[in-house]
Backbone as JSON, one array per atom type, in Angstrom:
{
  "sequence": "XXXXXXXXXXXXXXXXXXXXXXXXXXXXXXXXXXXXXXXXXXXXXXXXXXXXXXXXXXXXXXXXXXXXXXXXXXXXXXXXXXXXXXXXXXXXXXXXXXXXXXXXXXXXXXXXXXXXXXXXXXXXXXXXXXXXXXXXXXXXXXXXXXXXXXXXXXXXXXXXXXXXXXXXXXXXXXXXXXXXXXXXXXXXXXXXXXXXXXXXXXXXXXXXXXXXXXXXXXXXXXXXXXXXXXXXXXXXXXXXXXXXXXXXXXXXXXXXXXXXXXXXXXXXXXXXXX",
  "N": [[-26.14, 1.34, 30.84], [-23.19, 0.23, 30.83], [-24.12, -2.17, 30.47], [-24.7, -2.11, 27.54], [-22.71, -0.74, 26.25], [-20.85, -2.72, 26.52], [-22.16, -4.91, 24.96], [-22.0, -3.89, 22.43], [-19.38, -3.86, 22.5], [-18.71, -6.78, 22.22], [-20.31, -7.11, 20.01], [-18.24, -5.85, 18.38], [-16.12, -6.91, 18.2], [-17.01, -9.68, 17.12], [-17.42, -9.01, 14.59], [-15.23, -8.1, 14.23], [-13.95, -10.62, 13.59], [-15.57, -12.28, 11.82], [-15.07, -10.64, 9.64], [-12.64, -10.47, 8.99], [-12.14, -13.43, 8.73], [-13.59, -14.18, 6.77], [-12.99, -12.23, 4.47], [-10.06, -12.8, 4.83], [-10.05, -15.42, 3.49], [-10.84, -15.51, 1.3], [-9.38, -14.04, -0.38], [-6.69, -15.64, 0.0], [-7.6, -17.85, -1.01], [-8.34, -17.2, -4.04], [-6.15, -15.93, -4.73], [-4.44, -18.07, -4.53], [-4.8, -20.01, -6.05], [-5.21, -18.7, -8.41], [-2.22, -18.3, -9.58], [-0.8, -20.23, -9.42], [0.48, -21.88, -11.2], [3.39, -20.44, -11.59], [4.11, -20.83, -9.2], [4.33, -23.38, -9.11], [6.52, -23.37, -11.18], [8.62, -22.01, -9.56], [9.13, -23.66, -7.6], [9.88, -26.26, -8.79], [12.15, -25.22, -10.11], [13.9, -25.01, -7.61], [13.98, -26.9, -6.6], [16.08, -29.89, -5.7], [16.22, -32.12, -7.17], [16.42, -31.38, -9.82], [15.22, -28.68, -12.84], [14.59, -29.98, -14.8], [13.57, -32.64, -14.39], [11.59, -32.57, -12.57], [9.94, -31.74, -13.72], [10.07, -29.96, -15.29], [8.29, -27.27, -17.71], [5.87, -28.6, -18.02], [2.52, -29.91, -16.83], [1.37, -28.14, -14.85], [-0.57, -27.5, -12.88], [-0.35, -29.16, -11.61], [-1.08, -30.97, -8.31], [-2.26, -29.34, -7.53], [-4.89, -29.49, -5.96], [-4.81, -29.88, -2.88], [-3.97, -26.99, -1.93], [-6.58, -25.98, -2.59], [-7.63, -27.12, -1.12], [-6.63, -25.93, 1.78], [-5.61, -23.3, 1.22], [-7.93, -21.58, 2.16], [-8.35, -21.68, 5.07], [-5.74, -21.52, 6.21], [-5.22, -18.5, 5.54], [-7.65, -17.26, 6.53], [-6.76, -17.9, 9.11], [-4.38, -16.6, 9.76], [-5.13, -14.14, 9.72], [-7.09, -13.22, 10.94], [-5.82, -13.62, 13.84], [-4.22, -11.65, 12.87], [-5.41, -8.74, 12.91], [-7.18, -9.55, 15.46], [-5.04, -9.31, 17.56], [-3.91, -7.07, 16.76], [-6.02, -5.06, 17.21], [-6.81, -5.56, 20.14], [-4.41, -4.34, 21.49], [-3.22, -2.21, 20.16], [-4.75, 0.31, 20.91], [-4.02, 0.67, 23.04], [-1.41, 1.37, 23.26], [1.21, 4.16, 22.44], [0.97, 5.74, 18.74], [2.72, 5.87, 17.35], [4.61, 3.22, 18.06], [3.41, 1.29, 16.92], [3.99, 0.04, 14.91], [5.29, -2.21, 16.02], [3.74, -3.64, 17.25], [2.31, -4.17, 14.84], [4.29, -6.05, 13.79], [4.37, -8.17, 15.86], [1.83, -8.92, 15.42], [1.8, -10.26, 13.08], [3.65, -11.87, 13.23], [3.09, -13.62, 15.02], [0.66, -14.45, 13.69], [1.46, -15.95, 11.58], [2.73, -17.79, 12.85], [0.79, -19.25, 14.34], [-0.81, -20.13, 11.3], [0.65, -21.52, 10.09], [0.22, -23.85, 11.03], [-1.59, -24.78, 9.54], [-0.74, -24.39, 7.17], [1.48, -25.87, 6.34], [1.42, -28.48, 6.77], [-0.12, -28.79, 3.84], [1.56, -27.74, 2.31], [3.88, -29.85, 1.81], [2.86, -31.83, 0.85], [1.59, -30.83, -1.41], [4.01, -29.37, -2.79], [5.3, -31.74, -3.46], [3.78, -32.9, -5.23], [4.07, -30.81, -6.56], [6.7, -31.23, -7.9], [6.55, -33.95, -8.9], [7.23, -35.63, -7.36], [6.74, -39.09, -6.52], [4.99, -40.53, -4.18], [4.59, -43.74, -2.39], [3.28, -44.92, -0.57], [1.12, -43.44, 2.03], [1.47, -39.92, 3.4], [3.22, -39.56, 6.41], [2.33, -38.17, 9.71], [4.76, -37.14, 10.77], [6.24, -36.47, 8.49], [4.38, -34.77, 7.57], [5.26, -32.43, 8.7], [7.44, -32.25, 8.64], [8.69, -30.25, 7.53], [8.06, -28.0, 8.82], [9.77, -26.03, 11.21], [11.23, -25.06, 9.13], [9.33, -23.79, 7.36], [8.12, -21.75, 9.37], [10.46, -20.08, 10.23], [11.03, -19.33, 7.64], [8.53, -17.74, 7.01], [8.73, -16.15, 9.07], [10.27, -14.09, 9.46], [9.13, -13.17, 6.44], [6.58, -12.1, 6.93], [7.35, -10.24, 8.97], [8.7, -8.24, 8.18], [6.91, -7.83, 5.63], [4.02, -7.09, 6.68], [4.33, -4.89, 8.59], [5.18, -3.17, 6.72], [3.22, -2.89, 4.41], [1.32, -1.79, 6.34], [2.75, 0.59, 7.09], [3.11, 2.19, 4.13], [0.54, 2.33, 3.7], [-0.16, 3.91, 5.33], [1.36, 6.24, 5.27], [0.7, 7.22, 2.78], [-2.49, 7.6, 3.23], [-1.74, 9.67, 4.81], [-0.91, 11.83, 2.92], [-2.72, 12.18, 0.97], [-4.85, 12.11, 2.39], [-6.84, 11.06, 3.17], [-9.17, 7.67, 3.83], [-7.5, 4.74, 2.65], [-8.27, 3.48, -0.76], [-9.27, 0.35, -1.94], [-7.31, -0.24, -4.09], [-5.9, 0.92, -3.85], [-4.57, 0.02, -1.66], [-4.12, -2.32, -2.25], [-2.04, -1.84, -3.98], [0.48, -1.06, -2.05], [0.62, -3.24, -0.68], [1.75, -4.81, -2.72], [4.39, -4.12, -3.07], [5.39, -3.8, -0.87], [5.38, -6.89, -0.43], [6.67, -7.83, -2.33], [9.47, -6.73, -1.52], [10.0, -8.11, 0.79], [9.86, -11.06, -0.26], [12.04, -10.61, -2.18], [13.42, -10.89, 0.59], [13.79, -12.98, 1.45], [14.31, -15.42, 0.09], [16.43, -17.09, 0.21], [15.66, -18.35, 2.43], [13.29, -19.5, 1.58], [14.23, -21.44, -0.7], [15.66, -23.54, 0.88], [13.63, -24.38, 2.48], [11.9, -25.45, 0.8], [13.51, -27.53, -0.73], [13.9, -29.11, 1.85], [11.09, -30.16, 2.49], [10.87, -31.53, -0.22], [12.85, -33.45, 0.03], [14.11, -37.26, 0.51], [11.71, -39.26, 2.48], [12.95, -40.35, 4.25], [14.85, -39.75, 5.12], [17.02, -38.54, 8.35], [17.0, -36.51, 10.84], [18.75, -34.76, 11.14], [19.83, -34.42, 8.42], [17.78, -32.73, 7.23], [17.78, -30.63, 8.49], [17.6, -26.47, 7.88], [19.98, -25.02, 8.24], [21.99, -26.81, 7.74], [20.81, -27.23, 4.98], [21.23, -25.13, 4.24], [24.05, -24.71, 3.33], [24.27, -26.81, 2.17], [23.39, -26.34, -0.1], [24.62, -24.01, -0.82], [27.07, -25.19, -1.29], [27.15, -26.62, -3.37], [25.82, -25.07, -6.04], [26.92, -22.27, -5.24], [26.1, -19.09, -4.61], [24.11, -18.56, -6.5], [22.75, -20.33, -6.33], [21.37, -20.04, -3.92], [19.49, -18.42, -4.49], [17.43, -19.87, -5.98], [14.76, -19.99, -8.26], [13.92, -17.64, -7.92], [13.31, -15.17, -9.85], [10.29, -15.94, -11.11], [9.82, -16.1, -7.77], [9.47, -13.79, -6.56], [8.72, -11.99, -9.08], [6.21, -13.26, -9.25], [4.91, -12.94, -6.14], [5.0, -10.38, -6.5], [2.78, -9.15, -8.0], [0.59, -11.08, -7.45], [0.53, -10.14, -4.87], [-0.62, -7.74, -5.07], [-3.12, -8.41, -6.02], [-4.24, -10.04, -3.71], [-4.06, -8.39, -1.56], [-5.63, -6.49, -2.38], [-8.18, -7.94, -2.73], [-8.55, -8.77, -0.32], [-9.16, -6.41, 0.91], [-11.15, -5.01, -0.55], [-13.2, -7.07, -0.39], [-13.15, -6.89, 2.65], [-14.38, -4.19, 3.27], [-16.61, -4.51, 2.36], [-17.6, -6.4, 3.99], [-17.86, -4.9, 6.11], [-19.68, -2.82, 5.55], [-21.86, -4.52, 4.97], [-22.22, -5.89, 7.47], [-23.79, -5.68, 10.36], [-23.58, -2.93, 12.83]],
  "CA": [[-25.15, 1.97, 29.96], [-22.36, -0.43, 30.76], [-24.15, -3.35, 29.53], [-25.22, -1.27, 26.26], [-20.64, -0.67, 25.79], [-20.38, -4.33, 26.6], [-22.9, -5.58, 24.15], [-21.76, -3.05, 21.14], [-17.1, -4.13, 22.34], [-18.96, -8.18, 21.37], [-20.46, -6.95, 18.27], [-17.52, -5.33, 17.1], [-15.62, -8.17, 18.31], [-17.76, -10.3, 16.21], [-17.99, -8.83, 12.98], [-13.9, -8.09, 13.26], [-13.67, -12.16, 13.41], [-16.12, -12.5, 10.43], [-14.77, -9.73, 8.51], [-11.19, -11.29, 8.93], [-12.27, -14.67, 8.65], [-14.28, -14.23, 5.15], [-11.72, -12.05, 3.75], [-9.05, -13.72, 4.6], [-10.32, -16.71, 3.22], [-11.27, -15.24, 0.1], [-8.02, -13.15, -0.42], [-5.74, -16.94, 0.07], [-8.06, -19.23, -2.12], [-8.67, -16.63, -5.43], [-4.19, -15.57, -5.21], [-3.13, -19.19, -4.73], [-5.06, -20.66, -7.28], [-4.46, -17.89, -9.72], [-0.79, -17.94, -9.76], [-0.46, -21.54, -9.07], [1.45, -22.22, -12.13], [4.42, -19.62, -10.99], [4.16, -21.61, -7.86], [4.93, -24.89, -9.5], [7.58, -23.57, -11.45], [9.59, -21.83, -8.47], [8.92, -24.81, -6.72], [10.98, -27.26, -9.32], [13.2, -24.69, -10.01], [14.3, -24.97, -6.52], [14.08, -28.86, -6.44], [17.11, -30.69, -5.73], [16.12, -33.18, -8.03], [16.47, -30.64, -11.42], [13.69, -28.57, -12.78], [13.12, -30.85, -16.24], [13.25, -34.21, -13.82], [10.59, -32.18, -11.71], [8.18, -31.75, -14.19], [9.85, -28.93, -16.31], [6.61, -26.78, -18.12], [4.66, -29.52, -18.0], [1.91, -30.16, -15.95], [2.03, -26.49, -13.82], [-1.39, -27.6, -12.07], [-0.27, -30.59, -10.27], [-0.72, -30.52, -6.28], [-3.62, -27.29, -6.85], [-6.23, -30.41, -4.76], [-4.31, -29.7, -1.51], [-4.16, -25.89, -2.0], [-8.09, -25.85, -2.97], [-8.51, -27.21, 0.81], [-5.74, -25.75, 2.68], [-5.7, -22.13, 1.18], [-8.89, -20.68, 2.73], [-8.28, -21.48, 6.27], [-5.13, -20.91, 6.49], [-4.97, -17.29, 5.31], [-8.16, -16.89, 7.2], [-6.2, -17.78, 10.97], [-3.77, -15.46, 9.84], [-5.86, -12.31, 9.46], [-7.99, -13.31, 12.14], [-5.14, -13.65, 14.36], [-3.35, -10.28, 12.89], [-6.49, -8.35, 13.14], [-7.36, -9.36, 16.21], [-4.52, -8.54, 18.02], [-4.0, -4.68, 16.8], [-7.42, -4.42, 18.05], [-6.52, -5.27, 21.64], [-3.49, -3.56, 21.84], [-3.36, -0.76, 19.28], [-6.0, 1.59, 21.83], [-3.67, 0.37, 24.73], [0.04, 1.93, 23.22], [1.11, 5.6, 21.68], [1.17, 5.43, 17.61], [4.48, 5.89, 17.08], [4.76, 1.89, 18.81], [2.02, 0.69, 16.13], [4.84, -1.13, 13.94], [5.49, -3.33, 17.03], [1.93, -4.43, 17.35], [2.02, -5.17, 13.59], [5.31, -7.31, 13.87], [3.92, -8.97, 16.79], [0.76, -9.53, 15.01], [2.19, -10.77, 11.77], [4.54, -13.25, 13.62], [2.01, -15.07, 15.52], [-0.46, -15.26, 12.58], [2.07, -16.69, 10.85], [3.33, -19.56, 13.29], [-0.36, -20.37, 14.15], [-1.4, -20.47, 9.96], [1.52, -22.69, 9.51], [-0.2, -25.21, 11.71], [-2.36, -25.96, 8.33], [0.06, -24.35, 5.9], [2.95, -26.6, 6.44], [1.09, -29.82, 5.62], [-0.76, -28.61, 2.86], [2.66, -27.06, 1.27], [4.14, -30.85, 1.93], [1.84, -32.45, -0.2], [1.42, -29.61, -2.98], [5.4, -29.32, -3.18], [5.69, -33.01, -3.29], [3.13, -33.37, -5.99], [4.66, -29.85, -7.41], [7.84, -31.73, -8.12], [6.49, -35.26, -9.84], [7.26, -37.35, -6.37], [5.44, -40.41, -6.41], [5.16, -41.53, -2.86], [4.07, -45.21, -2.88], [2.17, -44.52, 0.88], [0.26, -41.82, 2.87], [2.66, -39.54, 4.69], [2.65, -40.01, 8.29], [2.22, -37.21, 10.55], [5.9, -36.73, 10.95], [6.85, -36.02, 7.21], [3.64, -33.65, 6.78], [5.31, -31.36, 9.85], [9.3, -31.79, 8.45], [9.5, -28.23, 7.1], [7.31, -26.48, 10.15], [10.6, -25.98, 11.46], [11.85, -24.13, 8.16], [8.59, -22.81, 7.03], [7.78, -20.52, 10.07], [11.82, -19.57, 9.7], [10.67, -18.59, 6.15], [7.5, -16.76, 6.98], [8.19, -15.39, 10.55], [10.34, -12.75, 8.85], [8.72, -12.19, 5.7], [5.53, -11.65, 8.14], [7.7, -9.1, 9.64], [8.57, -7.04, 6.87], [5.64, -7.93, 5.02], [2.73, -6.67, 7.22], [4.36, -3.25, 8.89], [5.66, -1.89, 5.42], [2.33, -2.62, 4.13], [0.76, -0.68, 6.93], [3.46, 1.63, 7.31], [2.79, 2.63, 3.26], [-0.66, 2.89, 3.98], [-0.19, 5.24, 6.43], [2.07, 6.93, 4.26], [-0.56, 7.07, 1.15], [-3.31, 8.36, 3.83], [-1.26, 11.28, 5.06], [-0.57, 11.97, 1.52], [-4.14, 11.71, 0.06], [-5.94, 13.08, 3.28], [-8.45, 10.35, 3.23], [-8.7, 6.33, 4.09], [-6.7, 4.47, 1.23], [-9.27, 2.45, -1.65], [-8.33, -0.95, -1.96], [-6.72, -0.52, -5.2], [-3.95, 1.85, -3.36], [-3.88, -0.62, -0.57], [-3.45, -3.48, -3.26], [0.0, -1.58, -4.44], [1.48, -1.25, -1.21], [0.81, -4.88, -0.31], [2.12, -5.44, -3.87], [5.49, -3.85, -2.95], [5.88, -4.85, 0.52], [5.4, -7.97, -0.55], [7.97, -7.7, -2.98], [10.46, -6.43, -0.66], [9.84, -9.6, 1.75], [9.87, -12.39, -1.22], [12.99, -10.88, -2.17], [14.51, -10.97, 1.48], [13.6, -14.52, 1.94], [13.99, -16.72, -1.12], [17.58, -18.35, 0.94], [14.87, -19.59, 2.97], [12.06, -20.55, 1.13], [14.83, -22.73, -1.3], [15.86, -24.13, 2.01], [12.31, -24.8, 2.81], [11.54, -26.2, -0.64], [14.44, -28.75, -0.54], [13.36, -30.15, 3.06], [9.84, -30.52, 1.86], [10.74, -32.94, -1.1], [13.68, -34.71, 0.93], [13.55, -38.61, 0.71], [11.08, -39.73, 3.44], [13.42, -41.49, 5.01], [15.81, -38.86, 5.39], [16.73, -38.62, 8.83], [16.2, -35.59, 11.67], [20.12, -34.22, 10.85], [19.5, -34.0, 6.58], [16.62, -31.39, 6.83], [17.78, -28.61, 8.97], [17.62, -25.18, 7.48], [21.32, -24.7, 8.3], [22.51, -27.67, 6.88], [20.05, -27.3, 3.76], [21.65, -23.78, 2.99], [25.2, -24.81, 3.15], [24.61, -27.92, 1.13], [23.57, -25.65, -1.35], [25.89, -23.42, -1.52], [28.04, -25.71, -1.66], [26.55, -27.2, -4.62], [25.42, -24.45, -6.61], [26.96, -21.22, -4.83], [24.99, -17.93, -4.18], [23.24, -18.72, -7.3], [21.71, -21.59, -5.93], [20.18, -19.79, -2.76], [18.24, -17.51, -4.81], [17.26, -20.64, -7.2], [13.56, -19.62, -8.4], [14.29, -16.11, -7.66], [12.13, -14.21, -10.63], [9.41, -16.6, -10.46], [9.04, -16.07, -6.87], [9.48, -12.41, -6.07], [7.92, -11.68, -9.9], [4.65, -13.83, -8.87], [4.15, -12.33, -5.39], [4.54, -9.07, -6.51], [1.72, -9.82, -8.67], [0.14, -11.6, -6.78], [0.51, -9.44, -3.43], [-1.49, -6.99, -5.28], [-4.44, -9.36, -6.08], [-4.3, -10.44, -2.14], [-4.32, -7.2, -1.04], [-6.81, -5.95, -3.15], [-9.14, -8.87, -2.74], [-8.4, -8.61, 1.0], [-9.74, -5.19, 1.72], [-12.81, -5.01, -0.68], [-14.2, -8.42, 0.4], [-14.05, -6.62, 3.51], [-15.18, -3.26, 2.84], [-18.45, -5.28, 1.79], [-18.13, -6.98, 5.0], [-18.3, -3.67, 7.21], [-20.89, -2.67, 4.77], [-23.34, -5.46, 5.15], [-22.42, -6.6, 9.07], [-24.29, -4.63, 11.36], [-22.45, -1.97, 13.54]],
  "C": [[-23.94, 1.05, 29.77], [-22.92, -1.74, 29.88], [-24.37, -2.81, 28.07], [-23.49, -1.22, 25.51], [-20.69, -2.1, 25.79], [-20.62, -5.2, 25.67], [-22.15, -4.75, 22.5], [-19.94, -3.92, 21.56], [-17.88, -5.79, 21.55], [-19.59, -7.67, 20.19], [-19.57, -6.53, 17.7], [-16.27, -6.59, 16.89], [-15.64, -9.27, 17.12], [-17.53, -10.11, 14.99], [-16.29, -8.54, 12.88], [-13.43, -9.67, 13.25], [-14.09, -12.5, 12.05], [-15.19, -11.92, 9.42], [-13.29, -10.39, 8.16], [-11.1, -12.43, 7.86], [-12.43, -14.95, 7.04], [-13.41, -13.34, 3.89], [-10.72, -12.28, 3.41], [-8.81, -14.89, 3.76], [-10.37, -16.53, 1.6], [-10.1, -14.84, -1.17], [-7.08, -15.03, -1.05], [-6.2, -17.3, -0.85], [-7.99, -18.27, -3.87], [-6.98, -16.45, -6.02], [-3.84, -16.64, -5.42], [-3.57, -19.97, -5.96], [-4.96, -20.03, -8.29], [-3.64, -18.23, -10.27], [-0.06, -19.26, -9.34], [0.48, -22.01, -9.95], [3.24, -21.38, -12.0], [4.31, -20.26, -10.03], [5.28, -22.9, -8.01], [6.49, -24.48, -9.92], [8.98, -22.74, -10.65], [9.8, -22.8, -7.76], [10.3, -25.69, -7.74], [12.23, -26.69, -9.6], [14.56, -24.42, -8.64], [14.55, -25.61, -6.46], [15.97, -29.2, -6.78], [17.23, -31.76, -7.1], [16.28, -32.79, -9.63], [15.17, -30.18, -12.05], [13.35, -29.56, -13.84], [13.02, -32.21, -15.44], [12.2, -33.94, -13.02], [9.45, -32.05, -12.18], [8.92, -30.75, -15.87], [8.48, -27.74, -16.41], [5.48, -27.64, -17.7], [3.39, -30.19, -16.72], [2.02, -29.19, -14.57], [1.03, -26.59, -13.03], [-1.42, -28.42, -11.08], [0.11, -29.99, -9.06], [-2.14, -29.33, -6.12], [-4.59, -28.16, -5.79], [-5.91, -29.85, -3.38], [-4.27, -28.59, -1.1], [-5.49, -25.75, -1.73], [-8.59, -25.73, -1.14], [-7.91, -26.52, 1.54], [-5.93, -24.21, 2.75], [-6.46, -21.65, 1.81], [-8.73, -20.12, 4.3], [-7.02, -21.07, 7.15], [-4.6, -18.98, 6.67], [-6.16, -16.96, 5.98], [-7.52, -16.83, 8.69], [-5.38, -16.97, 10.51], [-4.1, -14.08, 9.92], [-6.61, -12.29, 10.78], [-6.96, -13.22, 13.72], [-4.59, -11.99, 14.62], [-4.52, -9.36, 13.28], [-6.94, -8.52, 14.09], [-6.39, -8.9, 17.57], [-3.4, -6.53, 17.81], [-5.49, -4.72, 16.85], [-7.63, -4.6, 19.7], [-5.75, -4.38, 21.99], [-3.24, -2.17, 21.2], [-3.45, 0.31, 20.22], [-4.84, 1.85, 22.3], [-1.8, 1.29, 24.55], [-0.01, 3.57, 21.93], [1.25, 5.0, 19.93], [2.29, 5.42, 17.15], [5.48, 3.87, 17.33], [4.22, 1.19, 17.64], [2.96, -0.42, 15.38], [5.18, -2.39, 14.93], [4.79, -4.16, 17.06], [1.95, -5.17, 16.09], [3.15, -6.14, 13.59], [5.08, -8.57, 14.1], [2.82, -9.55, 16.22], [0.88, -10.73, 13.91], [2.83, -12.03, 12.5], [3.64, -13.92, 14.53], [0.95, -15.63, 14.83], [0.28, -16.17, 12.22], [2.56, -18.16, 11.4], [1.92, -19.94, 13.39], [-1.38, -20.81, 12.59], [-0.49, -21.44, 10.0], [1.62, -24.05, 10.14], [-0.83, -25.87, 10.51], [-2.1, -25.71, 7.04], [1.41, -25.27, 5.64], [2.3, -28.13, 5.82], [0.66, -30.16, 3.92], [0.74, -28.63, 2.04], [3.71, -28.73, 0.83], [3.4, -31.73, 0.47], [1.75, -32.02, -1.72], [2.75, -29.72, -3.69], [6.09, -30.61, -4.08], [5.0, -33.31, -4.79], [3.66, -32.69, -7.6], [5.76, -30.87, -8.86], [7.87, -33.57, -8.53], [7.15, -36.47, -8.87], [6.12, -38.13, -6.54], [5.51, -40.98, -4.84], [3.94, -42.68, -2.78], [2.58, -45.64, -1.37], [1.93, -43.24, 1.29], [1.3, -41.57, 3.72], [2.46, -39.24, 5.59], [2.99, -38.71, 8.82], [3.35, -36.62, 10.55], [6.63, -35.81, 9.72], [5.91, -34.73, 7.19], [4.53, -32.3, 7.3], [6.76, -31.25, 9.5], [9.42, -30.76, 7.85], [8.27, -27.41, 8.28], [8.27, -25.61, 10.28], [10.99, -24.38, 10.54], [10.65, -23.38, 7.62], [8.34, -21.47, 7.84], [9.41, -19.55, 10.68], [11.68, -18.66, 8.76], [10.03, -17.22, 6.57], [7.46, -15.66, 8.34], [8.8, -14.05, 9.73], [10.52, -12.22, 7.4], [7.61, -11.74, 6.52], [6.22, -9.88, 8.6], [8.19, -8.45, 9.17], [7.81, -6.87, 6.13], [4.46, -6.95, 5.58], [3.47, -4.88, 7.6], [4.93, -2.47, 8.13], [4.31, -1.56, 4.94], [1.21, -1.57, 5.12], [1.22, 0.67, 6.77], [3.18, 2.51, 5.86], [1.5, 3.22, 3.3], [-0.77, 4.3, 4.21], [0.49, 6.52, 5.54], [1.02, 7.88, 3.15], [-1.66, 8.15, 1.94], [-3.14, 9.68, 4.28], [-1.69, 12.25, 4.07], [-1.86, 12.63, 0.94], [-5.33, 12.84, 1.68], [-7.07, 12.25, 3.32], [-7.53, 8.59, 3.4], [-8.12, 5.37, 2.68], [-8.21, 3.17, 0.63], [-8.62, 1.17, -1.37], [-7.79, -1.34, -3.0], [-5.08, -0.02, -4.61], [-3.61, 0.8, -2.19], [-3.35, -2.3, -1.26], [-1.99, -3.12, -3.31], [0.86, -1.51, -3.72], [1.78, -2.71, -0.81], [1.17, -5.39, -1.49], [3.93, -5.15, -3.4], [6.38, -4.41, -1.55], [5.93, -6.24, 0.54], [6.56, -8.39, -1.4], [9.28, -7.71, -2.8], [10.98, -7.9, 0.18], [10.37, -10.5, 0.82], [11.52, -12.18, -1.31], [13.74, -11.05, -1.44], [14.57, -12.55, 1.66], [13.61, -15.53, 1.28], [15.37, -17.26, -0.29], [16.58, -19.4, 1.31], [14.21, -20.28, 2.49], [13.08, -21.7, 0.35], [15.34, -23.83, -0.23], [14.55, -25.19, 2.71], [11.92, -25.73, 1.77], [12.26, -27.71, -0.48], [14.19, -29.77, 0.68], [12.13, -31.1, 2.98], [10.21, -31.73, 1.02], [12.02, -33.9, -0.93], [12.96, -36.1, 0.62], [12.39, -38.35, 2.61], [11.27, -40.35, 4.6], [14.85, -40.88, 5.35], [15.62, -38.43, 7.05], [16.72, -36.75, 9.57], [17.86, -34.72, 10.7], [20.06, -33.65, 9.16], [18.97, -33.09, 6.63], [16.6, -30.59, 7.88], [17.9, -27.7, 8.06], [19.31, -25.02, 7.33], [21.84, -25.32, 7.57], [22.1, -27.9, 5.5], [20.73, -26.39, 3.31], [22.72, -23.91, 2.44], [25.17, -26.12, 1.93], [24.37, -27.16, -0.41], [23.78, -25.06, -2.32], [26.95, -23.89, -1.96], [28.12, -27.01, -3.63], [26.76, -26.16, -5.94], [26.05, -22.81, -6.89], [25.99, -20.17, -4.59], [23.77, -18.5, -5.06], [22.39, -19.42, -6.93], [20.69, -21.16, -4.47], [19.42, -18.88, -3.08], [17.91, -17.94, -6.3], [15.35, -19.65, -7.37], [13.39, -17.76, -7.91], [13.09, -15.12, -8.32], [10.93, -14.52, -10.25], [8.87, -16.3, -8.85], [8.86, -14.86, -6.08], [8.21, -11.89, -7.54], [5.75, -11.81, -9.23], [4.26, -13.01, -7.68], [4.34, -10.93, -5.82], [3.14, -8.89, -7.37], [0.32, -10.36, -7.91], [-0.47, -10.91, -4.89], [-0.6, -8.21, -4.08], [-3.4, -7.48, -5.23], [-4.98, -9.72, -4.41], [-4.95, -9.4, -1.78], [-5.43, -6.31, -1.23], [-8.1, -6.71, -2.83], [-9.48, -8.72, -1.72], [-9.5, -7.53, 1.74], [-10.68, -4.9, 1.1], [-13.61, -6.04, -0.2], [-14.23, -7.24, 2.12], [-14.69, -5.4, 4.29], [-16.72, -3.75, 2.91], [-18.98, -5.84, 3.12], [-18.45, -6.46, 6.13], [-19.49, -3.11, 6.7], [-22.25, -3.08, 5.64], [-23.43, -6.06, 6.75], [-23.07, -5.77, 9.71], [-23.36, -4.27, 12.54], [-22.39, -2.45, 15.08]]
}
């Protein structure tokens, strides 16, 4: 009997890795390449360098190569990550706690995705914004916005993920049944919404470090020192440069995720064996 529980906790184990894994994956690569063009142009709009010296309209696909590879696996360790821990702990605390778990979950997907979202975004940003770099960038440059990216993302992560549950939950009360993945699209459209708009200081902060000279040293590309230079530049206006663009798109966009997210793996509880 025990081995019979033991053998069924690794199959479910199993298939919530897959189910993660293949959703996740699916979810990242179909949103980022969608909406890639809103990408670009929050991206130059942000740029230090001016958006028409960045590219302007023109050319809204440059950088998608680095996405193509990067997107899948990243947004797969994040789900796989979040997903697997509210399935350890969840059982183990009262429901009323549950937003903790998702916090907790969300903020460690998020620093260990931004092990292979931070280079990728380096590259993409760089390419976003019509740099020409004359050599391959060395280990050090790919990793100069880690720092500010998982700044960025730790707390949209953490308003991001336990509104979108927390709506859920909401919706399910509501409804009396488990939410479709069209209703769980709209909350992850709004919660996502919510987030983008708490966090565009950072991401322009983030943006600006990213397409820094190369040769800029450790002191230039802090976060702190990125925001103030900008305000001091630009004022408020300038820390919520790309603003429409980048709250517009993920709300947009957070729906498509979300949506994509939970039928891919609907299909994948479906077809995995129990």
């Amino acid at each position: 009997m025990l081995d019979k529980e033991n053998s069924m906790d690794c199959m479910s184990a199993k298939n919530l890795f897959l189910t993660s894994l293949i959703s996740g994956a699916f979810a990242g690569t179909i949103c980022d390449v969608t909406f890639y063009p809103l990408d670009t142009l929050k991206t130059r709009l942000q740029s230090q360098h001016g958006f028409v010296k960045s590219g302007g309209f023109k050319r809204l696909y440059q950088g998608l190569g680095p996405v193509m590879i990067g997107s899948a696996p990243s947004a797969a360790i994040f789900f796989v990550t979040y997903e697997g821990i509210k399935k350890v702990f969840q059982p183990q605390i009262p429901p009323q706690y549950y937003s903790l778990i998702h916090m907790t979950a969300a903020a460690t997907g998020e620093t260990v995705a931004c092990l292979i979202r931070v280079p990728v975004e380096v590259v993409k940003q760089r390419k976003q914004a019509l740099l020409c770099d004359e050599h391959r960038l060395p280990l050090k440059t790919l990793y100069r916005g880690y720092g500010s990216t998982v700044l960025r993302d730790l707390p949209f992560g953490l308003v991001q993920m336990p509104l979108w549950e927390y709506f859920k939950l909401c919706w399910k009360r509501h409804v009396d049944r488990e939410c479709t993945p069209v209703e769980s699209a709209i909350c992850g459209s709004v919660s996502v919404a919510i987030s983008a708009a708490m966090t565009t200081p950072l991401d322009v902060a983030k943006t600006r470090i990213m397409l820094s000279n190369t040769s800029a040293d450790k002191e230039e590309v802090k976060v702190s020192i990125m925001l103030r230079e900008v305000y001091r530049e630009c004022g408020a206006k300038g820390l919520f440069a790309g603003f429409l663009p980048r709250v517009g798109g993920f709300t947009i966009s957070g729906f498509v995720f979300f949506g994509v997210y939970e039928k891919i793996r609907e299909i994948c509880m479906a077809v995995l064996p129990s």
